[in-house]
Every structure is written in structure tokens, then in C-alpha cells.
N, C-alpha and C positions, 0 to 999 in steps of 0.2 A: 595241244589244246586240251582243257580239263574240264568238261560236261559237269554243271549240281549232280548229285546222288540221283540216282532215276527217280525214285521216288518224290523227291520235291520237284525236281526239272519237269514231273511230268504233271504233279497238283499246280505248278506254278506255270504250264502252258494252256492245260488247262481252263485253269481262271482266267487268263488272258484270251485267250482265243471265246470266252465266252463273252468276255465283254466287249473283243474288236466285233464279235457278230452283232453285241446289243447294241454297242456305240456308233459304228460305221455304216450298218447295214443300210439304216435309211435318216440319213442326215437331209432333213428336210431342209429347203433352202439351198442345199449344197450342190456344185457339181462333182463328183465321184465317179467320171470317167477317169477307166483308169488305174483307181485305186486298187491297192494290194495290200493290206494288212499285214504285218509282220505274225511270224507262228509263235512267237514268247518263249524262244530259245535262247538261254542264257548260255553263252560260251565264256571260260579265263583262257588267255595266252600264258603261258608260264616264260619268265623273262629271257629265257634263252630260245622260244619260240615265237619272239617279236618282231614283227621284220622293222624296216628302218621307222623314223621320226616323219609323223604326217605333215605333209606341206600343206596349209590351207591361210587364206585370206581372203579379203572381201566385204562392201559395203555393210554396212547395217542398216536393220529397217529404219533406227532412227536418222540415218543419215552418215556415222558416223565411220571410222574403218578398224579391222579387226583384221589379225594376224598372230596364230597361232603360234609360232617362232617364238615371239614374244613372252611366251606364259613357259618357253624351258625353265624344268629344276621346282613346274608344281603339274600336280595330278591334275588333270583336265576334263570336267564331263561334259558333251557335245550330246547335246537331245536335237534331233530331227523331228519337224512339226511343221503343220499347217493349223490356221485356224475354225475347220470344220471338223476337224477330227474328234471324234471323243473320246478315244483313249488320250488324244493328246489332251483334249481340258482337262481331262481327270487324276494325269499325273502331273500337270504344270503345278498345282499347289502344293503339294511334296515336292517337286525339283525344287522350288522358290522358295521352300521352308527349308533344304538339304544346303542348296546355297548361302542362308541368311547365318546357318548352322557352321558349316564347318568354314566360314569366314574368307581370310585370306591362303590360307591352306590350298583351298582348292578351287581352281576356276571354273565356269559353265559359262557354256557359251550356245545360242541353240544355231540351227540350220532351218529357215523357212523355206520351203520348197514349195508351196502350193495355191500361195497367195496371190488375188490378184494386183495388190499393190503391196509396198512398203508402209503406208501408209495404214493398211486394213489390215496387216500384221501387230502396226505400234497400239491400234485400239488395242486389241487382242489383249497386248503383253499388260496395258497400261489398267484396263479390266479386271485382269487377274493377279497384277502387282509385278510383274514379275520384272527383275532391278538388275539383272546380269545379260548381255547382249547377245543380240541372234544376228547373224548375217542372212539376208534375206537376196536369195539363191533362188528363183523359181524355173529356172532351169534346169535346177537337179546339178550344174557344173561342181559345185562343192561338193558333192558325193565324189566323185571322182577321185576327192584325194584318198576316198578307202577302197581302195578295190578288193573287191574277193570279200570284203568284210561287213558290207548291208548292201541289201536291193534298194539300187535309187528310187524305187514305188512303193517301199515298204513302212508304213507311218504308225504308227512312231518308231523313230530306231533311237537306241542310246551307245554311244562307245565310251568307254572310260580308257583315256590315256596316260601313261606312265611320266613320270617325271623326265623322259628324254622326247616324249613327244610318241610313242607308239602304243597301239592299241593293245591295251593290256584285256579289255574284254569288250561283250558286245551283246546288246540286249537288243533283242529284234522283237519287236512288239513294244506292249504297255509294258510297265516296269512294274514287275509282281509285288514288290513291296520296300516300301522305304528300308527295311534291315539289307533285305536282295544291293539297293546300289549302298548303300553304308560299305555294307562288306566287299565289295567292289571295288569300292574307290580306296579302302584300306588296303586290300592284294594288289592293287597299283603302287602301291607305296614303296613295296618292298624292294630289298636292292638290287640290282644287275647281280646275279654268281660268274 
């Protein structure tokens, strides 16, 4: 596993951890039993340090279904979110612009976990634009397919997965900056040695 430079890991945990404090702390309206903020630890896998290809599927909020399998042979980014979260609203319009951005290239797909319906998820998405599918999971079961590699209470999480399906890296927290997954999702790219 290959930690950012200390010095930016530690500016970009940082800024994270001050905004899950401003964002989450008191989400009026919301219930936050429970909650656990991710610490804004960026970790890469280096491809000989990847364990196997994630098995995941499951409903979407809009109804519709989703299966991971599916998307072998492209980089895949998987954001974890509910919609009380405020790191989560505040990085959704960068995921949705990263999305619109690097097109067919790369899939996104998010993980709801905290919603009281499918339904108060699709506001959510349909709110903020967002045009790429979430499976809406409020069980936390879909974490499951990462073990060892985000706490199913840690919101937002992001993993970026390699074109065979394993997790090439793993954002725990908000996502420090649109360059942070760019370059992410580019080190996914790279080939098996």
C-alpha cells in the first residue's frame, strides 16, 4: 500500500477532518446516531498488492439493478453516501462533474447507506443532478463486499477500482480535491506487472 507524501496526506486530512467536523457535527434535521466520519486517509494499492475483483450488486434507488461484474475492463469509482451528510453534498458536484468528465472511460456508481427510503435518496440525487447510479443499500450489506478496506459507518468513503474489478485505492472521508480522485482514477488505469 502507498500512503500521499506526509505532507499533503496530512494538509489533505486535515481539511477533511475539519469540514467532516463543520459538516456532520450538527446536521439539523438529521438523525446521526451512529455516525462515524471517515479521517481523510488516502491509501493506493499497488497492482501486485490487490487482492481479488469486488463482487457487488443490488437495487438502485431508482428502482433499477446494478452489478458490478458488469463494468470489467473500466476503472470504477464507488462513493458511499447518505443524504444528510455534508461532506457528502459537498463532494457530489465534483463526483458528477468527474463523471460527466471522463465519460465512458470510467464508471461511478454510489452506495446509499443511510437513507430512509429509495425514494429520499432519488430526491437527493435528482437535486443535485447527479446521472450515474447508486444502489441503495441501507443496511450497510454492500460494504461488505470491501472488507478490511472502509468502515461500514464511515461517510463518505470513495474506492477507486482497477479495470479487473479490485480496489486500487481508498478515500475515507470527503475527497480532498478533484486533482486527489483524477489522479486516482489515472493509477487505476495502470497495468497488472
Amino acid at each position: 500500500m502507498t500512503l500521499l507524501p506526509p505532507r499533503v496526506a496530512a494538509l489533505a486530512a486535515a481539511t477533511a477532518l475539519t469540514l467532516l467536523g463543520a459538516g456532520c457535527s450538527s446536521l439539523t434535521g438529521t438523525n446521526n446516531a451512529g455516525y462515524v466520519p471517515g479521517d481523510g486517509q488516502v491509501a493506493e494499492y499497488e497492482p501486485g498488492e490487490r487482492e481479488g475483483p469486488i463482487e457487488l450488486s443490488g437495487e438502485t434507488v431508482d428502482g433499477g439493478t446494478y452489478d458490478l461484474a458488469e463494468q470489467r475492463g473500466k476503472v470504477v469509482v464507488v462513493n458511499v453516501w447518505w443524504s444528510g451528510c455534508g461532506p457528502c453534498i459537498k463532494e457530489m458536484p465534483m463526483l458528477t462533474e468527474a463523471a460527466a468528465e471522463l465519460g465512458d472511460e470510467v464508471e461511478f456508481v454510489g452506495i446509499n447507506i443511510r437513507d430512509n427510503s429509495a425514494a429520499d435518496a432519488q430526491v437527493f440525487e435528482d437535486r443535485l443532478g447527479v446521472d450515474y447510479p447508486s444502489i441503495y443499500a441501507p443496511d450497510g450489506q454492500a460494504l461488505l463486499a470491501f472488507p478490511g478496506r472502509t468502515s461500514p459507518k464511515a461517510t463518505p468513503s470513495t474506492l477507486v477500482l482497477d479495470p479487473e474489478g479490485r480496489v486500487a485505492s481508498v478515500i475515507s472521508g470527503e475527497i480532498p480535491s478533484r486533482t486527489t480522485l483524477l489522479t486516482l482514477v489515472e493509477s487505476a488505469q495502470e497495468p497488472v506487472q
